[in-house]
C-alpha positions in Angstrom: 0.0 0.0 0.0 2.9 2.4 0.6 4.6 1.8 -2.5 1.3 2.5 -4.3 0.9 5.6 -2.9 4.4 6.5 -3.2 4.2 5.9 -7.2 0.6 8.0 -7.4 2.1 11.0 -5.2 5.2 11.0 -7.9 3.3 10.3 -10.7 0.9 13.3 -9.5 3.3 15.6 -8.9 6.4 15.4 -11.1 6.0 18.6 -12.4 7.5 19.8 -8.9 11.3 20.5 -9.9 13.4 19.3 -7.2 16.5 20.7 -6.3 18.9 18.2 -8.4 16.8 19.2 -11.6 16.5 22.6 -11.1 20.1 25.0 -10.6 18.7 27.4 -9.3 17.0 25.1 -6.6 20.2 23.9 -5.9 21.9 26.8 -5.3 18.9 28.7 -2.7 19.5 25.3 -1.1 23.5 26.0 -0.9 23.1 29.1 0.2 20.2 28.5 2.8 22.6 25.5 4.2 25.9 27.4 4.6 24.0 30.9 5.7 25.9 31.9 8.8 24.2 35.2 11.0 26.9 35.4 13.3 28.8 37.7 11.0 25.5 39.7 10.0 24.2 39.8 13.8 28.2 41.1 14.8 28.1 43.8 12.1 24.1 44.9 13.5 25.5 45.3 17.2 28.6 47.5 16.0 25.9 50.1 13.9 23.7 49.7 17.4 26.4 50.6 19.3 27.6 53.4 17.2 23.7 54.7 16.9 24.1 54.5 20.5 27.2 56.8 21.4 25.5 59.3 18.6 22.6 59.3 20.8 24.3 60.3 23.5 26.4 62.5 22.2 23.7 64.3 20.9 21.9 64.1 24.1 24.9 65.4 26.1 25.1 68.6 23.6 22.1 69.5 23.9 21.9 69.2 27.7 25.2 71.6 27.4 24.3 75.3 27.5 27.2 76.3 25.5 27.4 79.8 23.6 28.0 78.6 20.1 29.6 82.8 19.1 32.7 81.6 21.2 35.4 80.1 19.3 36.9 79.1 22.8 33.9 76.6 23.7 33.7 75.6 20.2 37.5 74.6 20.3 36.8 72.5 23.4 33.5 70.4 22.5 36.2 69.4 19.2 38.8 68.3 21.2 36.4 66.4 22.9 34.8 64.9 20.3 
């Protein structure tokens, strides 16, 4: 009974390309199989971190009541930077 189902299911659907017929099949199924985040997810926390220290940055200047006419206190805040 299993083997007869087994022939009607293929004979029924062998329009379905499967991934040694079809290149490009075999390639998503490459690239899918050796897909490694770890690289992606390390890059992701170094632009979070650096959105972060821009974040506060920003939120530190604009905490600072600095007179922005004085090329002095300008001076400073760069060398700070």
């Amino acid at each position: 009974l299993l083997s007869e189902c087994s022939s009607l299911i293929s004979s029924q659907f062998s329009f379905i390309p499967t991934a040694s017929t079809n290149p490009k099949a075999a390639l998503k199924s490459k690239i899918v199989a050796e897909f490694r985040p770890q690289s992606l997810i390390d890059e992701l926390l170094l632009y979070k971190r650096s959105e972060d220290q821009i974040e506060l940055k920003e939120k530190q200047l604009s905490t600072m009541r600095v007179d922005v006419c004085s090329t002095e206190t300008l001076k400073c805040l760069k060398g700070k930077a």
